[in-house]
N, C-alpha and C positions, 0 to 999 in steps of 0.2 A: 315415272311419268313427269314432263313439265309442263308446268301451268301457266300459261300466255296472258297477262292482266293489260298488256301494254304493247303497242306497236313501237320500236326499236329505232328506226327508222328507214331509209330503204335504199335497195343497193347503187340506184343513182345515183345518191350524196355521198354515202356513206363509208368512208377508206374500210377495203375489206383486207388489208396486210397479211396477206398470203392464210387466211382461213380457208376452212372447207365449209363450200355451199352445199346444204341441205337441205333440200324442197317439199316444201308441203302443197304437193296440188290440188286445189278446189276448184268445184266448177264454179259458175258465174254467181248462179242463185246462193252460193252457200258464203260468198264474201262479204255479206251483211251478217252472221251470226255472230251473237252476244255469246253463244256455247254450243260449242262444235267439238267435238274429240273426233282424232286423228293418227296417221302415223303416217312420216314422213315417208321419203321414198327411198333413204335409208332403214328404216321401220322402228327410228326411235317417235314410242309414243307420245300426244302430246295434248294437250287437253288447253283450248280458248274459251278465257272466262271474263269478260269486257262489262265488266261491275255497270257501268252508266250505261251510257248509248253505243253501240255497236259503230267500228270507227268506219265500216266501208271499205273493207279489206282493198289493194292496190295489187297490181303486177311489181311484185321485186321489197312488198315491205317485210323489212326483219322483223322478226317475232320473237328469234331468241338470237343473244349474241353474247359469246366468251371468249377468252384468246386463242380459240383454235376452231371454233365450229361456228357459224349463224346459219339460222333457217329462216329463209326467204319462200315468199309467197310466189307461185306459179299458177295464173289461171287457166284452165283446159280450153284448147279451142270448142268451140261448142256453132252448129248452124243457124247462119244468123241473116235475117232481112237486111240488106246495105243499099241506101240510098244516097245519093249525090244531089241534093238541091242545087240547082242553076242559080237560085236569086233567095237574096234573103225574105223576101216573102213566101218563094216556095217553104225553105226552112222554117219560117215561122207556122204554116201551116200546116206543114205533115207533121212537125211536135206534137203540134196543138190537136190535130184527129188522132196520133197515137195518144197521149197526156189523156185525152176523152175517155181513151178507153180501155186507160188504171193500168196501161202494160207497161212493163220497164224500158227505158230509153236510154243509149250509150250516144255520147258524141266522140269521133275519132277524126281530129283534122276538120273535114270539110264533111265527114259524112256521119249522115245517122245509121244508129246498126236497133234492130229489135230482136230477139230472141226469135226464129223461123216459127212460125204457123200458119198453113195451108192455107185458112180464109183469108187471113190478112194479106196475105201476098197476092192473092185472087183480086184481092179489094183495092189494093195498091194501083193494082195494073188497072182496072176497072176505071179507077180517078184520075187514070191520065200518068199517074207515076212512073217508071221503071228501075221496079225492087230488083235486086240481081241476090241472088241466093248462094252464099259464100262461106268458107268454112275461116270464121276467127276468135279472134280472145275477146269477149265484152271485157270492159274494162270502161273507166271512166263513168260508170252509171248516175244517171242525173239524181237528184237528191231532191221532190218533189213533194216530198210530203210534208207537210206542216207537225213538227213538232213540239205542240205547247207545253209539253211536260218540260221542256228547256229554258223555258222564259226566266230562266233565274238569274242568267249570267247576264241576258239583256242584247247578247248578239246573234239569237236565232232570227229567223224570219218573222214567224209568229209574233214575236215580243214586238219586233221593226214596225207591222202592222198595226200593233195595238198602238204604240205608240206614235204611229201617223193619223190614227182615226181619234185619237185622244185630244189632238192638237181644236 
């Protein structure tokens, strides 16, 4: 078994000179795990153990790389709410009523995507919206939680806060 401590980097930057890609696909919700065990789609097993904060797993980031093999990250399509804001104020508002209501939020380009649920899509349409229900890769998940347990380094959110109300 290999133990993943570290993201590698990813296949966008990263010269892959002629290795073989091996994929580890996880759905959307599992690209935040600090420990996940696995087996790729070759079915070497693989075990992620992200000592600090969990890095927010990406479309295409290496996990493991040597001179013949990297294993890159694949996220599974999964059914997902896709909206298109007209105006930056629509965008700022359907954030902010999804954000309300602690559900995870992608931004892709121009559109917001949420993970499909029947009410919400109901409710969507109901406020005037039009959610269109589509099969894609969440990716890009917004990172909205405050985490103070970071304030050590001084460039979380949280820390930025304390030190504006400080002032």
């Amino acid at each position: 078994m290999t133990v993943i401590e570290s993201i590698q980097g990813n296949i966008q930057t990263v010269p892959l000179h002629n290795r073989t890609t091996d994929t580890l696909l996880l759905e959307w919700f599992e690209t935040g795990k600090r420990v996940l065990r696995r087996s790729t789609v070759n079915g070497r097993e693989i075990a992620l153990r992200f000592l600090r904060e969990a890095p927010l797993l990406q479309e295409g980031d290496i996990l493991y790389m040597d001179e013949h093999t990297i294993i890159a990250v694949t996220i599974a399509p999964a059914t997902a709410i896709v909206l298109t804001p007209a105006t930056m104020a629509d965008m700022a508002a359907i954030c902010y009523e999804i954000g309300n209501k602690h559900l995870p939020l992608f931004l892709q380009g121009n559109q917001v995507l949420i993970p499909f649920e029947e009410p919400l899509f109901r409710w969507l349409e109901a406020r005037g919206y039009v959610p269109a229900k589509e099969e894609r890769t969440l990716s890009n998940m917004l990172r909205s939680n405050v985490m103070p347990h970071n304030h050590t380094s001084g460039s979380s959110l949280f820390s930025k806060i304390l030190q504006l109300t400080s002032k």
